[in-house]
Structures are given as C-alpha cells and as structure tokens.
mmCIF file as gemmi writes it, N, C-alpha and C atoms, coordinates in Angstrom:
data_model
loop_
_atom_site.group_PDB
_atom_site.id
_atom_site.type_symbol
_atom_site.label_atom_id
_atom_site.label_alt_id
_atom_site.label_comp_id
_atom_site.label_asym_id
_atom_site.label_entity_id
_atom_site.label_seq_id
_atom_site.pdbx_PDB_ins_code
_atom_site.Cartn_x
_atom_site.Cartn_y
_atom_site.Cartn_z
_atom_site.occupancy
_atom_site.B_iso_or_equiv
_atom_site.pdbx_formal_charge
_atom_site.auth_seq_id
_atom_site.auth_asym_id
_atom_site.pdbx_PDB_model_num
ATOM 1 N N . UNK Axp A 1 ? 70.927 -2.738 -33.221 1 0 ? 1 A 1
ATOM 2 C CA . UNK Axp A 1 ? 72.357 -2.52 -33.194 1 0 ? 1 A 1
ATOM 3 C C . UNK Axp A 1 ? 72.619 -1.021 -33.134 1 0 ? 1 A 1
ATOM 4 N N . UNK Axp A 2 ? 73.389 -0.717 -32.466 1 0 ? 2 A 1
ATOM 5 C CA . UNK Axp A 2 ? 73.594 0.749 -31.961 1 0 ? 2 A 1
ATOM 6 C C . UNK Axp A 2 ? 74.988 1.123 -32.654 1 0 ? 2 A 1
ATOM 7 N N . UNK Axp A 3 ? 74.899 2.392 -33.262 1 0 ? 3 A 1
ATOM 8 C CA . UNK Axp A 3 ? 76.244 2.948 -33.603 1 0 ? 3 A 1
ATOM 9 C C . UNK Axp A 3 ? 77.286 3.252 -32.491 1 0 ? 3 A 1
ATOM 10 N N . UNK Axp A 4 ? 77.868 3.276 -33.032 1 0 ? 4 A 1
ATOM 11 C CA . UNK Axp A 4 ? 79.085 4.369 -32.261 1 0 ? 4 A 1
ATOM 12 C C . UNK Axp A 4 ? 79.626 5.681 -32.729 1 0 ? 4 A 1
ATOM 13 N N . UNK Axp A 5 ? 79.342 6.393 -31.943 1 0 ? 5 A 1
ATOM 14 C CA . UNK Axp A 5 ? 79.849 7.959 -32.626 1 0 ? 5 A 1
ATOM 15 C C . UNK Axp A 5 ? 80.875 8.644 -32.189 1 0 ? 5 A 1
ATOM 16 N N . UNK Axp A 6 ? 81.664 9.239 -32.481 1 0 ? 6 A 1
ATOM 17 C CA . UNK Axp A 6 ? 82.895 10.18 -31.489 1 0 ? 6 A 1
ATOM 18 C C . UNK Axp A 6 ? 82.76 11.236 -32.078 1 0 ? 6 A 1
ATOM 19 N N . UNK Axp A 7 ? 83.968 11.94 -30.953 1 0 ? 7 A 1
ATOM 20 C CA . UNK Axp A 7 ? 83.46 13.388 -31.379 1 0 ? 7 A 1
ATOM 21 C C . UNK Axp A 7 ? 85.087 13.962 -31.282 1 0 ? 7 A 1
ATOM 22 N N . UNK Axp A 8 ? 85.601 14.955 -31.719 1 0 ? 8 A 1
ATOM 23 C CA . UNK Axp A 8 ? 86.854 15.56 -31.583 1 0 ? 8 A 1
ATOM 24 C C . UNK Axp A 8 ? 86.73 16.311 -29.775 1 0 ? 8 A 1
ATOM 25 N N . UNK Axp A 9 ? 87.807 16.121 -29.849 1 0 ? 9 A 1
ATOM 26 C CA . UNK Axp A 9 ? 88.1 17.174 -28.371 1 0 ? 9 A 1
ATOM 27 C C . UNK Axp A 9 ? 89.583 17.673 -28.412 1 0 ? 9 A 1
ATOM 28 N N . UNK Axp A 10 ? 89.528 18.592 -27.663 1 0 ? 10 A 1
ATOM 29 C CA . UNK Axp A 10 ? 90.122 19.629 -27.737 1 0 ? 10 A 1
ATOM 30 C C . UNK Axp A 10 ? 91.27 20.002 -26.307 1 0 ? 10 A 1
ATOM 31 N N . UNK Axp A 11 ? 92.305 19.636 -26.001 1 0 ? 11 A 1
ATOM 32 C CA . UNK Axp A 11 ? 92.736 20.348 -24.499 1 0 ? 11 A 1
ATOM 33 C C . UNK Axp A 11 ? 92.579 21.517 -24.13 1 0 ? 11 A 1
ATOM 34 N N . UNK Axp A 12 ? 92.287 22.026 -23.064 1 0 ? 12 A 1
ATOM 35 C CA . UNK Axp A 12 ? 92.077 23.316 -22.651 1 0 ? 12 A 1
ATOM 36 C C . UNK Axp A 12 ? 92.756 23.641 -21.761 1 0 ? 12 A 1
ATOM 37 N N . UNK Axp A 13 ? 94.326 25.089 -21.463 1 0 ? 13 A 1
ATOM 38 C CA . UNK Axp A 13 ? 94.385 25.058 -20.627 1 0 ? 13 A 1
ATOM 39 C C . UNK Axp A 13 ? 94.631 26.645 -19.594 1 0 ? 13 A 1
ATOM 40 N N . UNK Axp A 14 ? 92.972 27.057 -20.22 1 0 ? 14 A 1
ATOM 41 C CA . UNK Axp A 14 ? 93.092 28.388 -19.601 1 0 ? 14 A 1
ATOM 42 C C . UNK Axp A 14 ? 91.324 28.668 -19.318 1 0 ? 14 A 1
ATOM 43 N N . UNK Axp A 15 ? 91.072 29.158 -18.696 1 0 ? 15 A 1
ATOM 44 C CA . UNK Axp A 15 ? 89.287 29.466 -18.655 1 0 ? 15 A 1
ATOM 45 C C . UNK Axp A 15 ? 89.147 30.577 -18.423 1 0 ? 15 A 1
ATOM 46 N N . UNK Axp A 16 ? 88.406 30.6 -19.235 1 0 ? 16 A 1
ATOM 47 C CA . UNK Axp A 16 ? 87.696 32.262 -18.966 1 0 ? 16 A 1
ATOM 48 C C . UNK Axp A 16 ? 86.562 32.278 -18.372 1 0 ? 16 A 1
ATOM 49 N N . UNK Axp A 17 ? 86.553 33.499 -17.604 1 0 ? 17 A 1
ATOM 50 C CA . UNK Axp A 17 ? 85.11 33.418 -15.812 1 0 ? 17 A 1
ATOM 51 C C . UNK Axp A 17 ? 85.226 35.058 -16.076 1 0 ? 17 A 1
ATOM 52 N N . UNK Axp A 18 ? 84.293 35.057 -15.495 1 0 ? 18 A 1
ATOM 53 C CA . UNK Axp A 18 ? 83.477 36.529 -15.056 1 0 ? 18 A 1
ATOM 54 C C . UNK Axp A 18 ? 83.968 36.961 -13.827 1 0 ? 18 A 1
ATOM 55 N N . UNK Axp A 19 ? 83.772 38.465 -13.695 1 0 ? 19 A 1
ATOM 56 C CA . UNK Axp A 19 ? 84.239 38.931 -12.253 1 0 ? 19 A 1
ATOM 57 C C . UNK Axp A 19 ? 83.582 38.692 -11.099 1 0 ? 19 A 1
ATOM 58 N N . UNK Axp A 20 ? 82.778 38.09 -11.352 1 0 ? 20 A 1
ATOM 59 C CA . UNK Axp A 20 ? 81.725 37.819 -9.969 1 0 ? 20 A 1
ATOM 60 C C . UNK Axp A 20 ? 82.611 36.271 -9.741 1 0 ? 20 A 1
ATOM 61 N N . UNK Axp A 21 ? 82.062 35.407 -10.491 1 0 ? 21 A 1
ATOM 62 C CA . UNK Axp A 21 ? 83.111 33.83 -10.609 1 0 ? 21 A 1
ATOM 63 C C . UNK Axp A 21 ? 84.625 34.4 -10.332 1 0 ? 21 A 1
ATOM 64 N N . UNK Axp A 22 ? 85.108 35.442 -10.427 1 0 ? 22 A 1
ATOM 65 C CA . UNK Axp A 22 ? 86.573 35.332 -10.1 1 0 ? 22 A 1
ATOM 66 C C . UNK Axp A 22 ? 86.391 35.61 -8.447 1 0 ? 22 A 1
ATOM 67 N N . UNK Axp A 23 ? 85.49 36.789 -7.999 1 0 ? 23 A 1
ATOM 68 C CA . UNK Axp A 23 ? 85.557 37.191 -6.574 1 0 ? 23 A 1
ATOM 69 C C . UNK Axp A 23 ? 84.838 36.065 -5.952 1 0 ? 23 A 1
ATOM 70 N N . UNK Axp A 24 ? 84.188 34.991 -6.053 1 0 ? 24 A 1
ATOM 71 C CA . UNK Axp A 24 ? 84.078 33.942 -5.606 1 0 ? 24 A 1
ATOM 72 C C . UNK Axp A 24 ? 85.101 32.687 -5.086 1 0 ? 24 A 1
ATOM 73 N N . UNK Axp A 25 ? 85.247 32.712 -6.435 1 0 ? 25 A 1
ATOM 74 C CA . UNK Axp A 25 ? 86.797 31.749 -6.157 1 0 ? 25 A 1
ATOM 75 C C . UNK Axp A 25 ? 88.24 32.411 -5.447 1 0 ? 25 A 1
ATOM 76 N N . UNK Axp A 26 ? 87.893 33.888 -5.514 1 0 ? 26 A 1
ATOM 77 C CA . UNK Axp A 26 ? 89.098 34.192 -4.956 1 0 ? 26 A 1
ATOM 78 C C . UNK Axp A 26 ? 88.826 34.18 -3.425 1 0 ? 26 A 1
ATOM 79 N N . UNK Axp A 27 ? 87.721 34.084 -2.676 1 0 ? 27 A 1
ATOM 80 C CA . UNK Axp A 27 ? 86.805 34.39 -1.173 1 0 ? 27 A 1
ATOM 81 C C . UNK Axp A 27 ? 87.507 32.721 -0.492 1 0 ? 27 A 1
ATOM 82 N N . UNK Axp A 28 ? 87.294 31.781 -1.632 1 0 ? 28 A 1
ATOM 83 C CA . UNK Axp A 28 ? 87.524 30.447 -1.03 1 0 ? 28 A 1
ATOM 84 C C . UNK Axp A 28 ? 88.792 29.866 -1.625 1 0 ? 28 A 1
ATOM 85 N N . UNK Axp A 29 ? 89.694 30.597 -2.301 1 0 ? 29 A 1
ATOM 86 C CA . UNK Axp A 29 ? 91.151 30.67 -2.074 1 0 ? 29 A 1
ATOM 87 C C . UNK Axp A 29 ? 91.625 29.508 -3.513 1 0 ? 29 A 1
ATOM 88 N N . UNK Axp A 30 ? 90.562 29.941 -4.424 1 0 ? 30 A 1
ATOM 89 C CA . UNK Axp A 30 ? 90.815 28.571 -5.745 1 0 ? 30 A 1
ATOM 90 C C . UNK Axp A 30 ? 91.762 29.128 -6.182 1 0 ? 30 A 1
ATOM 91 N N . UNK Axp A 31 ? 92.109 30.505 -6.515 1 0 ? 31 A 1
ATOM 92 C CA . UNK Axp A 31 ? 91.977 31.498 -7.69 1 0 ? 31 A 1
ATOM 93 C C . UNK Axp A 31 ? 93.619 31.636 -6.977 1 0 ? 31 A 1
ATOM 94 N N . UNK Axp A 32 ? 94.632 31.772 -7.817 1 0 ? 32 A 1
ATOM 95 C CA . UNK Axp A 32 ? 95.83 31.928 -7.475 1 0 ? 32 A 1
ATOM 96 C C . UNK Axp A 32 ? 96.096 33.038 -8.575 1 0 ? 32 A 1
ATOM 97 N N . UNK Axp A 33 ? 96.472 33.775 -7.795 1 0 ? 33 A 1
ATOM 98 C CA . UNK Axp A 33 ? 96.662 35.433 -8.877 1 0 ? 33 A 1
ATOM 99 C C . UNK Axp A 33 ? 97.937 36.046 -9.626 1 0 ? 33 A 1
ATOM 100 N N . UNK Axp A 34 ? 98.83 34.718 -9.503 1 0 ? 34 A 1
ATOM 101 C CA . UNK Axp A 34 ? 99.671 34.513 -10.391 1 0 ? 34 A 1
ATOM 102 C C . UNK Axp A 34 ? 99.819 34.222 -11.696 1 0 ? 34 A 1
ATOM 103 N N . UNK Axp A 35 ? 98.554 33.203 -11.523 1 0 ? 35 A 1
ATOM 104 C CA . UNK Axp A 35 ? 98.387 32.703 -12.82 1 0 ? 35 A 1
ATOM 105 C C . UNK Axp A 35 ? 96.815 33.546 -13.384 1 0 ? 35 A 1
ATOM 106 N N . UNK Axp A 36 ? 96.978 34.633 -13.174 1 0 ? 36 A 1
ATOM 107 C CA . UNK Axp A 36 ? 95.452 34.917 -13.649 1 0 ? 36 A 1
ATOM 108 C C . UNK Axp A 36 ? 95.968 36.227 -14.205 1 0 ? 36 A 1
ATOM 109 N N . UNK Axp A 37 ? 95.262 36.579 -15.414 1 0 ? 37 A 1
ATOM 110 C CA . UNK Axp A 37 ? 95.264 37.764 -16.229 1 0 ? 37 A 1
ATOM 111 C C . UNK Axp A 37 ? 94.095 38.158 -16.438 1 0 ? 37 A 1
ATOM 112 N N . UNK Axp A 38 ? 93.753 40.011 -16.698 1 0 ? 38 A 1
ATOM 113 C CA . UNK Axp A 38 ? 92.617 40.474 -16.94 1 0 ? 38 A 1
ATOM 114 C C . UNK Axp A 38 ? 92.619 40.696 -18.33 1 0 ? 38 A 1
ATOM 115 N N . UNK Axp A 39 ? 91.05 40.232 -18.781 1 0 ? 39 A 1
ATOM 116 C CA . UNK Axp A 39 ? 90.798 40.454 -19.975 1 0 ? 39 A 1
ATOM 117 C C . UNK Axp A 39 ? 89.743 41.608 -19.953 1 0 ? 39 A 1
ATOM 118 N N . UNK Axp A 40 ? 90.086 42.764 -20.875 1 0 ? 40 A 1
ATOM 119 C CA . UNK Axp A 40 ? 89.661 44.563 -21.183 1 0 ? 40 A 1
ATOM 120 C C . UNK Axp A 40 ? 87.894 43.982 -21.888 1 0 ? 40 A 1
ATOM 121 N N . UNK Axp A 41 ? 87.215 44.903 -21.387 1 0 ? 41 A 1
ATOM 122 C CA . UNK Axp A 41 ? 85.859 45.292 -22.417 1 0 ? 41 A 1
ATOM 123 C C . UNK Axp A 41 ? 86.492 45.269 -23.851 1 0 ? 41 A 1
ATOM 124 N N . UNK Axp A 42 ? 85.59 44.555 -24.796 1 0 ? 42 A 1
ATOM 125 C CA . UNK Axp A 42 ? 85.71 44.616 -26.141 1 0 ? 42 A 1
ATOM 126 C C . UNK Axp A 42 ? 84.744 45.308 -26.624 1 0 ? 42 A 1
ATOM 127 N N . UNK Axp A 43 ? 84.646 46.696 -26.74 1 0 ? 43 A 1
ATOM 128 C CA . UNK Axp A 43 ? 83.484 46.997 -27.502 1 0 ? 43 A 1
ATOM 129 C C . UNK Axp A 43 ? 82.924 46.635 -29.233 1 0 ? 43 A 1
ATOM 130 N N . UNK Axp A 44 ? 83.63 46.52 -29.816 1 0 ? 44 A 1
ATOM 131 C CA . UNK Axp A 44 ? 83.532 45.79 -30.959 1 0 ? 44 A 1
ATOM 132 C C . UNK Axp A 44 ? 82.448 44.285 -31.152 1 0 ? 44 A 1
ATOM 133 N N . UNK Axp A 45 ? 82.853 43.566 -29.962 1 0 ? 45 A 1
ATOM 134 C CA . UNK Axp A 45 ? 82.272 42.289 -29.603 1 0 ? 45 A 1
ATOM 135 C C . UNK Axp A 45 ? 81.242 42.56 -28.806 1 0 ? 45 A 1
ATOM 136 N N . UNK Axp A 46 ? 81.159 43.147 -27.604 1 0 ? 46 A 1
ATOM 137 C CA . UNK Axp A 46 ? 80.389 43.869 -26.7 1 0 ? 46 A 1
ATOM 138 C C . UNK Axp A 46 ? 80.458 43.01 -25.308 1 0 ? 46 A 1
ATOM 139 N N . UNK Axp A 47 ? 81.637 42.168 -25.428 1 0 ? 47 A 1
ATOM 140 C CA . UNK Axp A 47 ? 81.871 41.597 -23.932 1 0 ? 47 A 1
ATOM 141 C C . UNK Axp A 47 ? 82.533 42.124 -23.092 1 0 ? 47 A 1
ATOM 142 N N . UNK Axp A 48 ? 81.894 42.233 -22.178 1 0 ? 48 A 1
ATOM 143 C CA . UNK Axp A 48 ? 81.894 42.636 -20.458 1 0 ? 48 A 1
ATOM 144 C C . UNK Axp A 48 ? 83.585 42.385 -20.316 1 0 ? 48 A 1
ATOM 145 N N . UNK Axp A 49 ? 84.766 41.555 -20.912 1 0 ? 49 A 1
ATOM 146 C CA . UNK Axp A 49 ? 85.62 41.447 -20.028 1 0 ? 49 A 1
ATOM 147 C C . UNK Axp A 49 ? 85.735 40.307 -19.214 1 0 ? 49 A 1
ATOM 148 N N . UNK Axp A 50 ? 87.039 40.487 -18.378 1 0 ? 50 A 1
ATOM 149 C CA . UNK Axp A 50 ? 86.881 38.765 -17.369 1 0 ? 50 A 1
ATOM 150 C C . UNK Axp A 50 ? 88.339 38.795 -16.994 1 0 ? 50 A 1
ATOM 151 N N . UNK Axp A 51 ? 88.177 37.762 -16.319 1 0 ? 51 A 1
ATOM 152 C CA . UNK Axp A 51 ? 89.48 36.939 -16.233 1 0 ? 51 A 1
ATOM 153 C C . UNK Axp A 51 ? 90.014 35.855 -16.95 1 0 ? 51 A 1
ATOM 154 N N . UNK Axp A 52 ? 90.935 35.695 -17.031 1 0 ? 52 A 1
ATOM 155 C CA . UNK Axp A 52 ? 91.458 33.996 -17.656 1 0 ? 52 A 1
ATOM 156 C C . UNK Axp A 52 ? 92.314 33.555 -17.102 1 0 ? 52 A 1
ATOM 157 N N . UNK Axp A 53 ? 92.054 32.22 -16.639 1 0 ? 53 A 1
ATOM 158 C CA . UNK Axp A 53 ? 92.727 31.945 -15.788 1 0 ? 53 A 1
ATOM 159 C C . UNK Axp A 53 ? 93.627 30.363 -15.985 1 0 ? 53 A 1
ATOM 160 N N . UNK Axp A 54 ? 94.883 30.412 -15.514 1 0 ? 54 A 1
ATOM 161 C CA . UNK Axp A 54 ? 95.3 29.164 -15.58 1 0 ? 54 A 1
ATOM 162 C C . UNK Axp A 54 ? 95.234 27.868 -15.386 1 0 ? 54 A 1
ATOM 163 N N . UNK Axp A 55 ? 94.658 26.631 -15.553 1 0 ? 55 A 1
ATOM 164 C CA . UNK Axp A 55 ? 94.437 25.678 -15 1 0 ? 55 A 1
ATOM 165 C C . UNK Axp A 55 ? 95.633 24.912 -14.823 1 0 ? 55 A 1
ATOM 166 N N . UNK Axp A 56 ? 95.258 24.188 -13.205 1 0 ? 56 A 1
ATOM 167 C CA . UNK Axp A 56 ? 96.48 23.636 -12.851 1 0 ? 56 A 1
ATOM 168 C C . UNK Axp A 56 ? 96.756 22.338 -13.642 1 0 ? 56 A 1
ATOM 169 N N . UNK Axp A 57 ? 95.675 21.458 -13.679 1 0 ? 57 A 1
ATOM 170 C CA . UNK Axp A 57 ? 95.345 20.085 -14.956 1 0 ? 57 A 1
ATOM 171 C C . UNK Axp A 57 ? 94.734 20.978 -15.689 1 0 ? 57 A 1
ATOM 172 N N . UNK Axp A 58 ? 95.424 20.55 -17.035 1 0 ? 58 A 1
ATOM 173 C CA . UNK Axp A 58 ? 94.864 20.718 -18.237 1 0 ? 58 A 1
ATOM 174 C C . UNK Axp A 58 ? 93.117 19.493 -18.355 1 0 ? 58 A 1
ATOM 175 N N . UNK Axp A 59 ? 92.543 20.298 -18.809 1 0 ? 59 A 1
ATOM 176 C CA . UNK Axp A 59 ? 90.753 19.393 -18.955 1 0 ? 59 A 1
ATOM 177 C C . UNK Axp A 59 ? 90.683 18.823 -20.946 1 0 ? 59 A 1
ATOM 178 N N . UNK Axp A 60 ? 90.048 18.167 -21.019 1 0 ? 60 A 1
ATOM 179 C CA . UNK Axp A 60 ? 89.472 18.002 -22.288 1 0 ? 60 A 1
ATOM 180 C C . UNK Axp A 60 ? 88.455 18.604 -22.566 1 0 ? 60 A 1
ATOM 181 N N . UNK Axp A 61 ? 87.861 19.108 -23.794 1 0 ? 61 A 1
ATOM 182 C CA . UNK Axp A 61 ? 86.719 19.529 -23.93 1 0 ? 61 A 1
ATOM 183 C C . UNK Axp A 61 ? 86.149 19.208 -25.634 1 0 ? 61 A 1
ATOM 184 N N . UNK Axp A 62 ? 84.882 18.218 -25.555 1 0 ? 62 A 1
ATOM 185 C CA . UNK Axp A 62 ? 84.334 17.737 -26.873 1 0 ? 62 A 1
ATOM 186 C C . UNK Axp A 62 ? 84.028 19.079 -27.461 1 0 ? 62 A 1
ATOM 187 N N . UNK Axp A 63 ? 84.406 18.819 -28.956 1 0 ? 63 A 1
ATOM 188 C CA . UNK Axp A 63 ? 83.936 19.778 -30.431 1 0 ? 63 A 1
ATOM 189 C C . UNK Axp A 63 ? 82.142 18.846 -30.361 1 0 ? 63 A 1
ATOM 190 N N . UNK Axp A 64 ? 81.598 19.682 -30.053 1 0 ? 64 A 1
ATOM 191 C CA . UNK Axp A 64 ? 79.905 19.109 -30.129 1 0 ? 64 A 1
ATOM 192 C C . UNK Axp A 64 ? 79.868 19.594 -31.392 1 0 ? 64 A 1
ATOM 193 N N . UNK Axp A 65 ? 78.807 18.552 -32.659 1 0 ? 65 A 1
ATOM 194 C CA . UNK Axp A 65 ? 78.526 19.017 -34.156 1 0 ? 65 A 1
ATOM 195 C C . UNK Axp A 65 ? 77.258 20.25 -33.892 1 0 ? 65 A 1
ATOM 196 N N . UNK Axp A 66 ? 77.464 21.092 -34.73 1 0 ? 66 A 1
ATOM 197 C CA . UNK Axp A 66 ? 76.193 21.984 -34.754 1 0 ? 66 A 1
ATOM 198 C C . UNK Axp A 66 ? 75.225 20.99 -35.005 1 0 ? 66 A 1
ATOM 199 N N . UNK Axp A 67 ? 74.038 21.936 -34.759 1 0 ? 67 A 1
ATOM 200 C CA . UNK Axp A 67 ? 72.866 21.463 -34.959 1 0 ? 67 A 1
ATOM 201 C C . UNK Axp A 67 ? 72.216 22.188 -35.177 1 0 ? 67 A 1
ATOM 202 N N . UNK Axp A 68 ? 70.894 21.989 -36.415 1 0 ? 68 A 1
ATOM 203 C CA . UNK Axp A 68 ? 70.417 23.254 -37.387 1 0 ? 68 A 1
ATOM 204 C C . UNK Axp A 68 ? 69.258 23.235 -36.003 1 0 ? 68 A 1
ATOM 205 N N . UNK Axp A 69 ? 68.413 24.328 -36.363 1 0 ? 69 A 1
ATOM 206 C CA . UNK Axp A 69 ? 67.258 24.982 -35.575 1 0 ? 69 A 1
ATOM 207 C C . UNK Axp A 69 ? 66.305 23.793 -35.121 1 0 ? 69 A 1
ATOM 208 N N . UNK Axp A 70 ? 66.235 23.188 -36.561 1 0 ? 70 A 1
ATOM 209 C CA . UNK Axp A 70 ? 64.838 21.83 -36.354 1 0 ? 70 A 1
ATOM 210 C C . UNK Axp A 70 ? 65.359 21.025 -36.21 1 0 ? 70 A 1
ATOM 211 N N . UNK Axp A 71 ? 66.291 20.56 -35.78 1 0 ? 71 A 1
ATOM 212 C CA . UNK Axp A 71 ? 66.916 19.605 -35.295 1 0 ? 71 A 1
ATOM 213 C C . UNK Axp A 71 ? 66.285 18.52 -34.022 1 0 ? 71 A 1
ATOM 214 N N . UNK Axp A 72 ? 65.461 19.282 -33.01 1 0 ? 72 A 1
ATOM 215 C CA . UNK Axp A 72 ? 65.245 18.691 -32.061 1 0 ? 72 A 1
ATOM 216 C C . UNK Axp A 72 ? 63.438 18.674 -32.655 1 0 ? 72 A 1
C-alpha cells in the first residue's frame, strides 16, 4: 500500500534569468521589454544581477522538503 504525499506550492509570477537567457529570448522575440526590469549586482550577496521578468500565465511551483546530506 502506497502513501500519498503532497507538497505546498506556491504561484509565481515573475522569473528571474540571466543576461545571456535574457539576450536569447530577446533574439527570438519571447522577452517583451515592457514587462521586464533590471536587477543591480548585489555585492553583499555576490550575485551577478539579471533580469526579472513578467510572466504572461502565472506557473505553480512545489515547496520541495529539505533534505539532510545523507539522505540519499
């Protein structure tokens, strides 16, 4: 007999991509630059920066449970 498990999820309705993933999508015309804002270097954090961008459908996205080191 098999459990059943669920998991929380979450709506999402903005993504964050890299500048290479943005000049990609912008080459084949995904990327609508209305809805897109630049996100600055954080040096504090030490991320590179990006875009974020609007999605036209909102997506779901599962809360996966951590999992300790020895887990697998």
């Amino acid at each position: 007999m098999s459990t059943l498990q669920t998991y929380d999820a979450y709506v999402e309705t903005e993504e964050f991509i890299t500048a290479e993933e943005y000049l990609r999508r912008r080459e084949t015309g995904q990327i609508n630059l209305q809805k897109t804002r630049i996100v600055p270097p954080d040096m504090n954090t030490g991320s590179f920066g990006g875009f974020v961008v609007k999605l036209d459908v909102p997506r779901y996205r599962a809360k996966w449970p951590k999992r300790s080191v020895n887990a697998w």
